[in-house]
VONURO-488312 format. One record per atom (N, C-alpha, C): y, x, z; residue number from 1. Coordinates in nm, 3 decimals, padded with zeros to 5 digits. Layout:
// VONURO-488312
<drenba <Y, X, Z>, NUM>
...
This chain:
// VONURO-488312
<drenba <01.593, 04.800, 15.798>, 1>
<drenba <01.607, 04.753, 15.933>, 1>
<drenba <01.611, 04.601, 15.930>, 1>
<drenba <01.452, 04.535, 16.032>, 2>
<drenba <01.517, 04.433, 15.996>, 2>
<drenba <01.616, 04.365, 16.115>, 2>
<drenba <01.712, 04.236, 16.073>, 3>
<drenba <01.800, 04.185, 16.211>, 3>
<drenba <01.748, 04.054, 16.278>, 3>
<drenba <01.710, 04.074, 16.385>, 4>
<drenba <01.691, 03.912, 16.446>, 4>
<drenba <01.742, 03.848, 16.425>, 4>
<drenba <01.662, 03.689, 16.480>, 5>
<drenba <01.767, 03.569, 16.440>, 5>
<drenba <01.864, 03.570, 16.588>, 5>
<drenba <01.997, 03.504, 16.526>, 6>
<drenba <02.109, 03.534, 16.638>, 6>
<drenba <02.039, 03.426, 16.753>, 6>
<drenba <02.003, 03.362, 16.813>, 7>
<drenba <01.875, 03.300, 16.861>, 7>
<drenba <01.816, 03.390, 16.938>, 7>
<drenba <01.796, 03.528, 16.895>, 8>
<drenba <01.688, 03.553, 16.989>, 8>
<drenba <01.788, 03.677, 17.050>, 8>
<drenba <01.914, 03.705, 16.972>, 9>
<drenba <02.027, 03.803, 17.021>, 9>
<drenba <02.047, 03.738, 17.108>, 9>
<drenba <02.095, 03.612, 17.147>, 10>
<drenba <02.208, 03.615, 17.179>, 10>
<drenba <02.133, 03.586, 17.346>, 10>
<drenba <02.005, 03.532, 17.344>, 11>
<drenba <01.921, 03.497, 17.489>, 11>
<drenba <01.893, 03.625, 17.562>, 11>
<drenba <01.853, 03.733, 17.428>, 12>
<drenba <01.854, 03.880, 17.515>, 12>
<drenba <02.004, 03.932, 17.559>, 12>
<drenba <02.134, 03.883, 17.457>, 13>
<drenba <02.210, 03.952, 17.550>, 13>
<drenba <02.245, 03.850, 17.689>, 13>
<drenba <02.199, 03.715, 17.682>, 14>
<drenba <02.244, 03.604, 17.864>, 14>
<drenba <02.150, 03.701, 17.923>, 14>
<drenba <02.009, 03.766, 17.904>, 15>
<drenba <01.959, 03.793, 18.010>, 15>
<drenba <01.944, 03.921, 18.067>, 15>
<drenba <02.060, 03.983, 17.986>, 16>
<drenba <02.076, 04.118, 18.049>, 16>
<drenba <02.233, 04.060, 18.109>, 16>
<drenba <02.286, 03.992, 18.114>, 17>
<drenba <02.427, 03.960, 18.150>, 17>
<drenba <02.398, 03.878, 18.289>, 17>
<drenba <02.265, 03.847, 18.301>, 18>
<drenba <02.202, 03.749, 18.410>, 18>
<drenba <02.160, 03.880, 18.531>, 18>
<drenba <02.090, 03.983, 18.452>, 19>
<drenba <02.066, 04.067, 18.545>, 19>
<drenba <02.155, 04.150, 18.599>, 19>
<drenba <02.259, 04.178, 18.501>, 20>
<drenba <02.391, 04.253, 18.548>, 20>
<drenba <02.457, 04.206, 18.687>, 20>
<drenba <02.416, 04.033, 18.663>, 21>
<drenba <02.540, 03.980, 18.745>, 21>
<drenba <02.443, 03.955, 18.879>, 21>
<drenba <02.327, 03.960, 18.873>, 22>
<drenba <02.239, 03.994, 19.006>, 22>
<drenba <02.232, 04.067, 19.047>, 22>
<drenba <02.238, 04.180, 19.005>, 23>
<drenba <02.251, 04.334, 19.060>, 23>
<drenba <02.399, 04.318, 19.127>, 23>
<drenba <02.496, 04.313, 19.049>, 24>
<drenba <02.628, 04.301, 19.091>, 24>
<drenba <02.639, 04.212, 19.215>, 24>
<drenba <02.587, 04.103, 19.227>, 25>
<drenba <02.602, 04.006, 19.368>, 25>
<drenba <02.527, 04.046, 19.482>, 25>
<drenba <02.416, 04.125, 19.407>, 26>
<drenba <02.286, 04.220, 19.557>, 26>
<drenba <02.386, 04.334, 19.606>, 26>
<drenba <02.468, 04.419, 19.509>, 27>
<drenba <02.523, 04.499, 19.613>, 27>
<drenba <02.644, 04.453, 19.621>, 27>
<drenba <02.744, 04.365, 19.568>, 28>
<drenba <02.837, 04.319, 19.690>, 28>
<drenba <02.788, 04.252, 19.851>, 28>
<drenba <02.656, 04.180, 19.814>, 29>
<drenba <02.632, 04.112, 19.962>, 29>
<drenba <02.605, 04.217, 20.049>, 29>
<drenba <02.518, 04.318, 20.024>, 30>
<drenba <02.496, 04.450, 20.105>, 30>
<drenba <02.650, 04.523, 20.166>, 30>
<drenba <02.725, 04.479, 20.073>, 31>
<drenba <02.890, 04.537, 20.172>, 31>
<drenba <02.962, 04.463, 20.185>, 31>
<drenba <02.918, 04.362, 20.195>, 32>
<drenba <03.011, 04.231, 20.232>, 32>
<drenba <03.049, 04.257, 20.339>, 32>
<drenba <03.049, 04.339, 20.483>, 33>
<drenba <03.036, 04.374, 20.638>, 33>
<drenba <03.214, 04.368, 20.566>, 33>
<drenba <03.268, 04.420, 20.475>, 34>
<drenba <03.380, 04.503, 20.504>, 34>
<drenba <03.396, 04.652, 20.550>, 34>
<drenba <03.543, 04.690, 20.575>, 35>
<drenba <03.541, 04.822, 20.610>, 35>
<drenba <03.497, 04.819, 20.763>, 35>
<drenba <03.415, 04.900, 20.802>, 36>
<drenba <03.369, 04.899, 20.965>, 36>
<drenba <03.494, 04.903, 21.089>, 36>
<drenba <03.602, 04.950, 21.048>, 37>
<drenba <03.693, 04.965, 21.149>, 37>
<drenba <03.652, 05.076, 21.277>, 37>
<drenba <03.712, 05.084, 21.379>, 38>
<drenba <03.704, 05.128, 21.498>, 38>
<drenba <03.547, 05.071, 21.570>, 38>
<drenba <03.470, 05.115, 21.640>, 39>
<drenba <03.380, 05.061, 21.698>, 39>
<drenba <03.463, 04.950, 21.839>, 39>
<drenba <03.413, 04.869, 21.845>, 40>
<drenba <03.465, 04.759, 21.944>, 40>
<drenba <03.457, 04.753, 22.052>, 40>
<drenba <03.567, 04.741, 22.133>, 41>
<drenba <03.626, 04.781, 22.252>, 41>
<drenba <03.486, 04.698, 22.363>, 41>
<drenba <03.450, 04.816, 22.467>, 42>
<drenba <03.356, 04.735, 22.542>, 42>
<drenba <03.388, 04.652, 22.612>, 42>
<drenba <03.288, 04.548, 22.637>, 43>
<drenba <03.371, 04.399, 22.735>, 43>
<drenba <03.346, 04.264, 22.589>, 43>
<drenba <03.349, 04.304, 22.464>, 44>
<drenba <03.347, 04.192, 22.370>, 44>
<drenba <03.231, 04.167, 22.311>, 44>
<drenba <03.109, 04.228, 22.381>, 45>
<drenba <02.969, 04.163, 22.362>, 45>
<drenba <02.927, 04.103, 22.473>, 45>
<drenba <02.845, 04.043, 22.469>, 46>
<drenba <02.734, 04.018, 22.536>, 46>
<drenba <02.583, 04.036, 22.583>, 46>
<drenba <02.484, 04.000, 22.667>, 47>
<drenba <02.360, 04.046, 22.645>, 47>
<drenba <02.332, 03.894, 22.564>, 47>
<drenba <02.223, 03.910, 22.458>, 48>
<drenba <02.142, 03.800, 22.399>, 48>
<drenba <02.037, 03.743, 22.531>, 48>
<drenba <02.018, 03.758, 22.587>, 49>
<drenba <01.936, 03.742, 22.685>, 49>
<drenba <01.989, 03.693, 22.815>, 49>
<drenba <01.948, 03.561, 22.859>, 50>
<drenba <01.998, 03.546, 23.002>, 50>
<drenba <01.974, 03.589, 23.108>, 50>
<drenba <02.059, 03.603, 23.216>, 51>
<drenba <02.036, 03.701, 23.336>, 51>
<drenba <02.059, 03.813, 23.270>, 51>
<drenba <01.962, 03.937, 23.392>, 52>
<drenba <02.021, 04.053, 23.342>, 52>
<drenba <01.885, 04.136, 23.310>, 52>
<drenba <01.816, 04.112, 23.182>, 53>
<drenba <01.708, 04.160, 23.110>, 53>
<drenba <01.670, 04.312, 23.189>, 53>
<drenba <01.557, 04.339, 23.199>, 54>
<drenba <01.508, 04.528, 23.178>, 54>
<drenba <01.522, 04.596, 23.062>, 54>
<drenba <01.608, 04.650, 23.041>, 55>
<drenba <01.586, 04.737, 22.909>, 55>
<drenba <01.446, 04.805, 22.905>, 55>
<drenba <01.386, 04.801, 22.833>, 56>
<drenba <01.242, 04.825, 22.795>, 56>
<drenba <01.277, 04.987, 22.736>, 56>
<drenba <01.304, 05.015, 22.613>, 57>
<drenba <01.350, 05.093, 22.541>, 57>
<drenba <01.499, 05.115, 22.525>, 57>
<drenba <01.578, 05.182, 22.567>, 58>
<drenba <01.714, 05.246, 22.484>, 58>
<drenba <01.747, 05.274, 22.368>, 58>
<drenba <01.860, 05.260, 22.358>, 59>
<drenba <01.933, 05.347, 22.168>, 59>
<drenba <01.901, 05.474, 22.212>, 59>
<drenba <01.854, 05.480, 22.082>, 60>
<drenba <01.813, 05.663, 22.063>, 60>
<drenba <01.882, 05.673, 21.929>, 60>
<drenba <02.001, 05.751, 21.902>, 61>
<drenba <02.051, 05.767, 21.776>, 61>
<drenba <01.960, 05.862, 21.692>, 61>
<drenba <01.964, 05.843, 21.552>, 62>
<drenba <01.880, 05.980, 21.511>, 62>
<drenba <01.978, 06.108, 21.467>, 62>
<drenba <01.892, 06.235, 21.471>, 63>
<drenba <01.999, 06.357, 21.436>, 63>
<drenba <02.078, 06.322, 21.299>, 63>
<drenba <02.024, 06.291, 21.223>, 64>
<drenba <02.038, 06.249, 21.085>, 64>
<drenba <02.019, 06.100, 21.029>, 64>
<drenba <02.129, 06.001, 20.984>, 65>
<drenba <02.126, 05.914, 20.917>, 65>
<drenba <01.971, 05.844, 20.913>, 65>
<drenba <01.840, 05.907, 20.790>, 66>
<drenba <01.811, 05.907, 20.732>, 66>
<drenba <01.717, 05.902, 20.850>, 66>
<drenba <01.694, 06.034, 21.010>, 67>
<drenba <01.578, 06.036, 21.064>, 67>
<drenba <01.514, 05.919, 21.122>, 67>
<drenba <01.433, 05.984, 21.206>, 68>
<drenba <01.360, 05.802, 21.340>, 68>
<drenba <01.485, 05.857, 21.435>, 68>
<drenba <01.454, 05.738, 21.519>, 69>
<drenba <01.531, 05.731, 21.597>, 69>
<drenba <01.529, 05.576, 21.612>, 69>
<drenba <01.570, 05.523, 21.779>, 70>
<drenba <01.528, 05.383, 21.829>, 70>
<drenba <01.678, 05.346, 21.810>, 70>
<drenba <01.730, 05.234, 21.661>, 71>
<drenba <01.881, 05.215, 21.683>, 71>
<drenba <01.900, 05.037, 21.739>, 71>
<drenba <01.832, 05.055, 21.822>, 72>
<drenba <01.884, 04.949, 21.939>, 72>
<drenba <01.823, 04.955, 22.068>, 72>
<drenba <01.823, 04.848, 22.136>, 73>
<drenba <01.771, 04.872, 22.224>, 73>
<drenba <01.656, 04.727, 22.236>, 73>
<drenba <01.541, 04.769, 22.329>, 74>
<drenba <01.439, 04.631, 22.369>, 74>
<drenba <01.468, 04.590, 22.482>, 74>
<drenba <01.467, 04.440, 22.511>, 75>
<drenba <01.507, 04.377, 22.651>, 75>
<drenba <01.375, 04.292, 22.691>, 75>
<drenba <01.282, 04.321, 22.790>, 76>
<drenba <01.198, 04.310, 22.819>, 76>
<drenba <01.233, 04.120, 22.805>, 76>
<drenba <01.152, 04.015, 22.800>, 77>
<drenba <01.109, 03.880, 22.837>, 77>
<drenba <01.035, 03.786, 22.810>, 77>
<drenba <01.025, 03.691, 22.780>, 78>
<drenba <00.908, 03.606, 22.752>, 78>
<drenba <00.930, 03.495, 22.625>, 78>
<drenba <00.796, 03.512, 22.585>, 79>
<drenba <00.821, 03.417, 22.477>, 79>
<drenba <00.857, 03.259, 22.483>, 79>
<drenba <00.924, 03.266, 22.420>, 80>
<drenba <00.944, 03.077, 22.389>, 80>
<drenba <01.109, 03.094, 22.480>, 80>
<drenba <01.188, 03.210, 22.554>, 81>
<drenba <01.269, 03.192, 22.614>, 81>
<drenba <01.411, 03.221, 22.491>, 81>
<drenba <01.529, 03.157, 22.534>, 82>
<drenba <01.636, 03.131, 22.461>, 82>
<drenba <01.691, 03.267, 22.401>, 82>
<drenba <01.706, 03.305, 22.307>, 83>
<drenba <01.795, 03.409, 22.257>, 83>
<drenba <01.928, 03.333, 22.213>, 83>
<drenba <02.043, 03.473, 22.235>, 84>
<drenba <02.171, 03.351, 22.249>, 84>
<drenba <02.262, 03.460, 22.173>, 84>
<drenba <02.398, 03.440, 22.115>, 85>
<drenba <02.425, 03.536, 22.023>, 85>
<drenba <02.515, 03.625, 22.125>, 85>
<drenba <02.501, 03.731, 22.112>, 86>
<drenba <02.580, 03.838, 22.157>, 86>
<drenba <02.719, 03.869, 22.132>, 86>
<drenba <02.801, 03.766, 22.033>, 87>
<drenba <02.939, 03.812, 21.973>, 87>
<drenba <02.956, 03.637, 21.916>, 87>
<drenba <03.083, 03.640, 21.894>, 88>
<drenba <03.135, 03.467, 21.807>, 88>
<drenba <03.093, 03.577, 21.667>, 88>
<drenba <03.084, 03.493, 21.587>, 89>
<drenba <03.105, 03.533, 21.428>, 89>
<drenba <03.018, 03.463, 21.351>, 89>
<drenba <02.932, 03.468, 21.231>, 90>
<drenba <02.871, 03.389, 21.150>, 90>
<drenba <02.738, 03.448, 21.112>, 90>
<drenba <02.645, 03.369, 21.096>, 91>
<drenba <02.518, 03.435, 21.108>, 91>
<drenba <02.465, 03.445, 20.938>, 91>
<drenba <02.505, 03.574, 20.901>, 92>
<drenba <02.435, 03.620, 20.782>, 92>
<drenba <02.331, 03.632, 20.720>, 92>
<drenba <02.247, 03.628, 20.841>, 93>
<drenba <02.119, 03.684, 20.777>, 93>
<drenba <02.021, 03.579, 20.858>, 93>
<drenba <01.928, 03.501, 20.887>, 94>
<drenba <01.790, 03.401, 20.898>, 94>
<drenba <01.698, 03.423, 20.829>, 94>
<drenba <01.588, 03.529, 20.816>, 95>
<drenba <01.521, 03.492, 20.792>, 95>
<drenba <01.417, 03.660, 20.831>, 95>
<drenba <01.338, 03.729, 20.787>, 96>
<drenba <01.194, 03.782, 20.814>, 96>
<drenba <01.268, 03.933, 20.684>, 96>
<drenba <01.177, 04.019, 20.788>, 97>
<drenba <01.213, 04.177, 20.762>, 97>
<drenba <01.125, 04.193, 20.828>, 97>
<drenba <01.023, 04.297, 20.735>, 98>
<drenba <00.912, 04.387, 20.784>, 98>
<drenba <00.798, 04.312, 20.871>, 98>
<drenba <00.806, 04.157, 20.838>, 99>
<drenba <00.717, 04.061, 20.910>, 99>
<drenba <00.808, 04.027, 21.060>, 99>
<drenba <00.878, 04.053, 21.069>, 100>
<drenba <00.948, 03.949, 21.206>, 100>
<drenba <01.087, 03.928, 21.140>, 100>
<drenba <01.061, 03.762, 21.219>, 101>
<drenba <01.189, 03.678, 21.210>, 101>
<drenba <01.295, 03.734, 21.271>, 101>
<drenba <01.409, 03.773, 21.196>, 102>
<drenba <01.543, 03.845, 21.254>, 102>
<drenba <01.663, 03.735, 21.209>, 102>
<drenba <01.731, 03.755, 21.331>, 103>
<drenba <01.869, 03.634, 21.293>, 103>
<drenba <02.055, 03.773, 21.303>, 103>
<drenba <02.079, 03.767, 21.197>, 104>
<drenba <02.210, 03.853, 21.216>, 104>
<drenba <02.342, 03.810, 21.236>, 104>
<drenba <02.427, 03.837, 21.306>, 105>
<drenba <02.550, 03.783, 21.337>, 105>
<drenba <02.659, 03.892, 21.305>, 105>
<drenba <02.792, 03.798, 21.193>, 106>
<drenba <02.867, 03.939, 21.170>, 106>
<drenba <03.011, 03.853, 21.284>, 106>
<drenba <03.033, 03.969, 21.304>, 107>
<drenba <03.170, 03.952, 21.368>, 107>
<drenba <03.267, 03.921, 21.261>, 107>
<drenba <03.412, 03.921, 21.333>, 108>
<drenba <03.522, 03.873, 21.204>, 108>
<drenba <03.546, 04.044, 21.201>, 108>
<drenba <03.523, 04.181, 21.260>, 109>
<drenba <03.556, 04.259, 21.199>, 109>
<drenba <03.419, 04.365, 21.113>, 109>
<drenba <03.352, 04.252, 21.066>, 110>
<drenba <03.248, 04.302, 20.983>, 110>
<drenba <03.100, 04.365, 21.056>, 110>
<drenba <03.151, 04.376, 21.179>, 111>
<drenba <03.026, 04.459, 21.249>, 111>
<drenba <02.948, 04.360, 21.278>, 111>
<drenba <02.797, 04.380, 21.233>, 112>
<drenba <02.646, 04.284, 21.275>, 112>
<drenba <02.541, 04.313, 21.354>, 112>
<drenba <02.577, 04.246, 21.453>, 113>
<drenba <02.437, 04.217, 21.542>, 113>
<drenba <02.318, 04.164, 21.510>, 113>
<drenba <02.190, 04.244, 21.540>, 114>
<drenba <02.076, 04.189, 21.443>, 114>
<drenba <01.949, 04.155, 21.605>, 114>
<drenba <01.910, 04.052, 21.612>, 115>
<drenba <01.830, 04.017, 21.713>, 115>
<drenba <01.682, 03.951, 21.629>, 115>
<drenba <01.621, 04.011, 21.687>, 116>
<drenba <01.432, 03.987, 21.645>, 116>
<drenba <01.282, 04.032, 21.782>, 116>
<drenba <01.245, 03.976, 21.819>, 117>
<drenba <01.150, 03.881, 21.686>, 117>
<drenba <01.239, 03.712, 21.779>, 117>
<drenba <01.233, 03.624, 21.732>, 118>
<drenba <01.269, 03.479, 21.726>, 118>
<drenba <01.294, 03.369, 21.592>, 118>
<drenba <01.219, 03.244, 21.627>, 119>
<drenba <01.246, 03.170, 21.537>, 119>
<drenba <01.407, 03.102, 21.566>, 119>
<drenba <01.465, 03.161, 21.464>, 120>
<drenba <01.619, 03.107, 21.445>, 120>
<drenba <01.608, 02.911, 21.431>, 120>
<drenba <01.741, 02.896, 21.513>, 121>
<drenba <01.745, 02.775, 21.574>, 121>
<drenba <01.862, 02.780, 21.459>, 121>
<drenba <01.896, 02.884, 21.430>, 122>
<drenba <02.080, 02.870, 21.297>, 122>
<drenba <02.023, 02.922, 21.162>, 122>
<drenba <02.114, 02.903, 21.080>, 123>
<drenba <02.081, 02.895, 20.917>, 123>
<drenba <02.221, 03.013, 20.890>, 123>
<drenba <02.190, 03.099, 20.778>, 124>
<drenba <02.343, 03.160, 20.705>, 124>
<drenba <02.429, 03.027, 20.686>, 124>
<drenba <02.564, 03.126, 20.739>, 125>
<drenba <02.682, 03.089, 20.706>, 125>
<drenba <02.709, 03.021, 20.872>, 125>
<drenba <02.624, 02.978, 20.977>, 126>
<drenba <02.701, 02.913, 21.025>, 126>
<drenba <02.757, 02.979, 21.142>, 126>
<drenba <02.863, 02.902, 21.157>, 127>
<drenba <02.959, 02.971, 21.272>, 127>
<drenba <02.872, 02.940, 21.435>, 127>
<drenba <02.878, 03.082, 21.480>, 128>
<drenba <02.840, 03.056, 21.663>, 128>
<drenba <02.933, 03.122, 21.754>, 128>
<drenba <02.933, 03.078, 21.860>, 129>
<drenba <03.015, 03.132, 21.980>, 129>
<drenba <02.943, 03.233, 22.006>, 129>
<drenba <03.002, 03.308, 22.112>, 130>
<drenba <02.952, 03.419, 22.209>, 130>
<drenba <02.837, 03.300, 22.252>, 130>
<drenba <02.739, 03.351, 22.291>, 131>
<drenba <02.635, 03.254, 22.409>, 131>
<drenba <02.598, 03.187, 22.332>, 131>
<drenba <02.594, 03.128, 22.216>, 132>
<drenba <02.545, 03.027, 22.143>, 132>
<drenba <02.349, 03.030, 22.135>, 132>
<drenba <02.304, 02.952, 22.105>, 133>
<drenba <02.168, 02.951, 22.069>, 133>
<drenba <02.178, 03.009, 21.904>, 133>
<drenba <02.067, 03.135, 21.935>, 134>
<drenba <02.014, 03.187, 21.834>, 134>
<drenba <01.906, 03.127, 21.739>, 134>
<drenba <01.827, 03.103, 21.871>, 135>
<drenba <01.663, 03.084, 21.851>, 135>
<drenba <01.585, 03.136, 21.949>, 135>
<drenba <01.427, 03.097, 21.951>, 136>
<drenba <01.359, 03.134, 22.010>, 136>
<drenba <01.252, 03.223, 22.045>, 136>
<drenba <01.268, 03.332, 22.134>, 137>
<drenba <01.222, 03.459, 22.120>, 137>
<drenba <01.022, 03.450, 22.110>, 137>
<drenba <00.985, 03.472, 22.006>, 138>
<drenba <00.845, 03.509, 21.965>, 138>
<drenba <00.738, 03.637, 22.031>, 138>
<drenba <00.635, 03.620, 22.041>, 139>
<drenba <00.548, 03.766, 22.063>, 139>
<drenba <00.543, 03.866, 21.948>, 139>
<drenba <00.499, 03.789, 21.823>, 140>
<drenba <00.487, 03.826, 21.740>, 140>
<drenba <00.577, 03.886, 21.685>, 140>
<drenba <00.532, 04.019, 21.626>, 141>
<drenba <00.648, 04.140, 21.608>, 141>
<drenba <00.712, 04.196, 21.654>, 141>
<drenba <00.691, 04.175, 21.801>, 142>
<drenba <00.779, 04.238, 21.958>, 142>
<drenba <00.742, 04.411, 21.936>, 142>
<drenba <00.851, 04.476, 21.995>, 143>
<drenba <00.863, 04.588, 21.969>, 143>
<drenba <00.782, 04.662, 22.118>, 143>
<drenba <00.745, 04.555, 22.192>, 144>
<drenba <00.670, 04.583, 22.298>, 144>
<drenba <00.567, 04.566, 22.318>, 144>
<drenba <00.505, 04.545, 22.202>, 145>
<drenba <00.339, 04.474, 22.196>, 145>
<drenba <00.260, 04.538, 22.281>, 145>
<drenba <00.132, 04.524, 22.388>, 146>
<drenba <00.128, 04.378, 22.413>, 146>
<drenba <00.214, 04.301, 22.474>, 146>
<drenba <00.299, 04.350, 22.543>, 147>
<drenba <00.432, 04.265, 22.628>, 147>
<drenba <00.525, 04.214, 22.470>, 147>
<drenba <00.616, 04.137, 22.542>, 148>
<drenba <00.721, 04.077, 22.453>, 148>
<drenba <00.921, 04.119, 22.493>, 148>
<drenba <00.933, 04.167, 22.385>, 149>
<drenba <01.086, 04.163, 22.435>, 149>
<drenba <01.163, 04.161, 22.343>, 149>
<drenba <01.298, 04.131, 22.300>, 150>
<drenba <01.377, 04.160, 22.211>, 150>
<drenba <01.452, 04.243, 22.184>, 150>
<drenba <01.444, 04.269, 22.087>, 151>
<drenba <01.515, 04.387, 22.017>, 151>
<drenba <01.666, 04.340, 21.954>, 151>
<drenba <01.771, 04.451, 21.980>, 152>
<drenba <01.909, 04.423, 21.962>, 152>
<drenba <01.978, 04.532, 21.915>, 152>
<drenba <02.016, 04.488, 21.798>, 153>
<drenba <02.069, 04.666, 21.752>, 153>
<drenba <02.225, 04.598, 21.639>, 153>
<drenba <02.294, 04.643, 21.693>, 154>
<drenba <02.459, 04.671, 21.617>, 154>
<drenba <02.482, 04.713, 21.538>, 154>
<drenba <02.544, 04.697, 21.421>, 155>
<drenba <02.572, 04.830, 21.309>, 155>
<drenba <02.699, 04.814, 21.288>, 155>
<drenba <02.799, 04.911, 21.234>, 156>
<drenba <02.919, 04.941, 21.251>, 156>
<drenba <02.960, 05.008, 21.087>, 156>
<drenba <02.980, 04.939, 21.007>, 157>
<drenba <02.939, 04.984, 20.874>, 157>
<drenba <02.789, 05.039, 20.846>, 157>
<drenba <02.793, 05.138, 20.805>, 158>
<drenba <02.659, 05.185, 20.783>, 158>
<drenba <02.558, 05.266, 20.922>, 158>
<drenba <02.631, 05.269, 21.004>, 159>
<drenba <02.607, 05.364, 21.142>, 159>
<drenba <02.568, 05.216, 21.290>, 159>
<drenba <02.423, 05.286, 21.339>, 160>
<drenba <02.466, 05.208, 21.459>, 160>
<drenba <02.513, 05.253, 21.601>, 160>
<drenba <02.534, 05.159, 21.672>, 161>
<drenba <02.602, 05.167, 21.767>, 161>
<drenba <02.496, 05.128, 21.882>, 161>
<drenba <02.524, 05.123, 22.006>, 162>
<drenba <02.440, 05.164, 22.115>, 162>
<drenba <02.466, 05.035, 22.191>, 162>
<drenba <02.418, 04.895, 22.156>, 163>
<drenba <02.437, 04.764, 22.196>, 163>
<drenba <02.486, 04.760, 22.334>, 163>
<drenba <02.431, 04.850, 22.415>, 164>
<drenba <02.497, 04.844, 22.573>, 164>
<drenba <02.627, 04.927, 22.608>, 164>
<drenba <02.643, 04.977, 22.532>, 165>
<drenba <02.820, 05.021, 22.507>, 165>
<drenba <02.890, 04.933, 22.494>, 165>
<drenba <02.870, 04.805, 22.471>, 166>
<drenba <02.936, 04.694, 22.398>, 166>
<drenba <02.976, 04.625, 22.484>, 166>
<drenba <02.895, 04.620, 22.626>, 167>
<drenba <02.892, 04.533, 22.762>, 167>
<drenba <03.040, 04.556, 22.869>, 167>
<drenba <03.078, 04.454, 22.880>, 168>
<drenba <03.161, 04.465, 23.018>, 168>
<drenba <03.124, 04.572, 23.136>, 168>
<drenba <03.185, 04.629, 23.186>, 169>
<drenba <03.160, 04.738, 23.279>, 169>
<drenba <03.100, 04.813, 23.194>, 169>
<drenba <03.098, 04.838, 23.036>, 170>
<drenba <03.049, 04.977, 22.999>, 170>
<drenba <03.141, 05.043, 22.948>, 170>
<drenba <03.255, 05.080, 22.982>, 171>
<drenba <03.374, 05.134, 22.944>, 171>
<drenba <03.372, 05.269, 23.000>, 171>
<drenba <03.467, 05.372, 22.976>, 172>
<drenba <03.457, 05.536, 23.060>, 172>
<drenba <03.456, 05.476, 23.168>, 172>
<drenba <03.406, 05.573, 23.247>, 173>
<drenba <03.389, 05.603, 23.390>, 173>
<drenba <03.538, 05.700, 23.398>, 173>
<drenba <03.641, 05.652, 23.469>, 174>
<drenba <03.751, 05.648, 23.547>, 174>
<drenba <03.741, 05.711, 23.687>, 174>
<drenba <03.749, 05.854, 23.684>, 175>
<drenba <03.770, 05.908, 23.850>, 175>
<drenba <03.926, 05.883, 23.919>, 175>
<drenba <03.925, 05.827, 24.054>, 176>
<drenba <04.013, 05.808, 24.117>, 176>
<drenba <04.023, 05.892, 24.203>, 176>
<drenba <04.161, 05.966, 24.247>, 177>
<drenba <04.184, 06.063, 24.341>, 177>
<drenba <04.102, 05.999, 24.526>, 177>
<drenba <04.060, 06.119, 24.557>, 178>
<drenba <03.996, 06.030, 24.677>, 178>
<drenba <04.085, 06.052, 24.825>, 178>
<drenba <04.269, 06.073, 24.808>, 179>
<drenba <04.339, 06.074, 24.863>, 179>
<drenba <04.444, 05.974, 24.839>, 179>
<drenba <04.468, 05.823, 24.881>, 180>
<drenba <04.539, 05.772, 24.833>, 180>
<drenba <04.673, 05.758, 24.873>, 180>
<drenba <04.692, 05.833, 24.968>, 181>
<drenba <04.823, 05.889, 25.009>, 181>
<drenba <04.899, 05.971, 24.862>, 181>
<drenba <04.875, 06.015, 24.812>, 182>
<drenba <04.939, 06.093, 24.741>, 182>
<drenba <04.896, 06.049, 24.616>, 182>
């Protein structure tokens, strides 16, 4: 048997210790969200969109994890108009998935809002308000082709959530007795 020179050991073992520790940092960043918690009380989002958009498309959950299913929703508008963040928290993610520019925002309780198509006006890491400038909403890669609109979808650990649940006035529907005497 013969033994290498320690020279050529010792570079093969940095570069399996290089790949270990890349693998290791790819799936901590993938659960960096934290534990998902409770889904978030409605009233503490916003729409990304000013005024009060057409929903184009709805959340359609799928039966199964794994199936199709539409997990956000499209808000009909025009290109070159402001996308604005839907929640305060820090924007994780800037940059292109599946060919459109997507900008992600995590809340402080781990849950991320993901808005596309737009060229991001913010970079990872930085902090935005509710309403803040995202960026600017694109044609290209619109989920409404030939029209344009943006797409907005929540995730809640690994599960999403139904972005217009999230809205003020989307809380239960509350029946009131229709005798107020009694």
């Amino acid at each position: 048997m013969t033994r290498r020179p320690l020279a050529a050991r010792l570079a093969t073992g940095l570069g399996t210790a290089a790949l270990l520790l890349t693998l290791l940092v790819a799936v901590a960043a993938t659960g960096s969200a934290g534990p998902p918690g409770p889904p978030p009380p409605a009233g503490t989002y916003r729409l990304p969109l000013a005024g009060t958009p057409e929903v184009v498309r709805g959340f359609e959950r799928p039966p199964e994890r794994w199936a199709a299913g539409h997990r956000g929703v499209d808000l009909r508008s025009t290109p070159g108009n402001q996308v604005l963040s839907p929640v305060a928290g820090v924007v994780t993610f800037a940059g292109v998935v599946g060919g459109r520019p997507v900008v992600t925002v995590t809340d402080t309780d781990g849950r991320r809002s993901t808005v596309e198509p737009l060229v991001p006006a913010v970079g990872v890491r930085d902090v935005v308000a509710a309403g803040a400038l995202l960026g600017t909403l694109v044609h290209e890669g619109s989920h409404c082709a030939p029209a344009a609109c943006l797409h907005w979808g929540v995730r809640v650990g690994d599960d999403y959530v139904d972005p217009l649940s999230l809205l003020a006035g989307a809380g239960p529907v509350v029946l009131l007795p229709l005798d107020r005497t009694g």
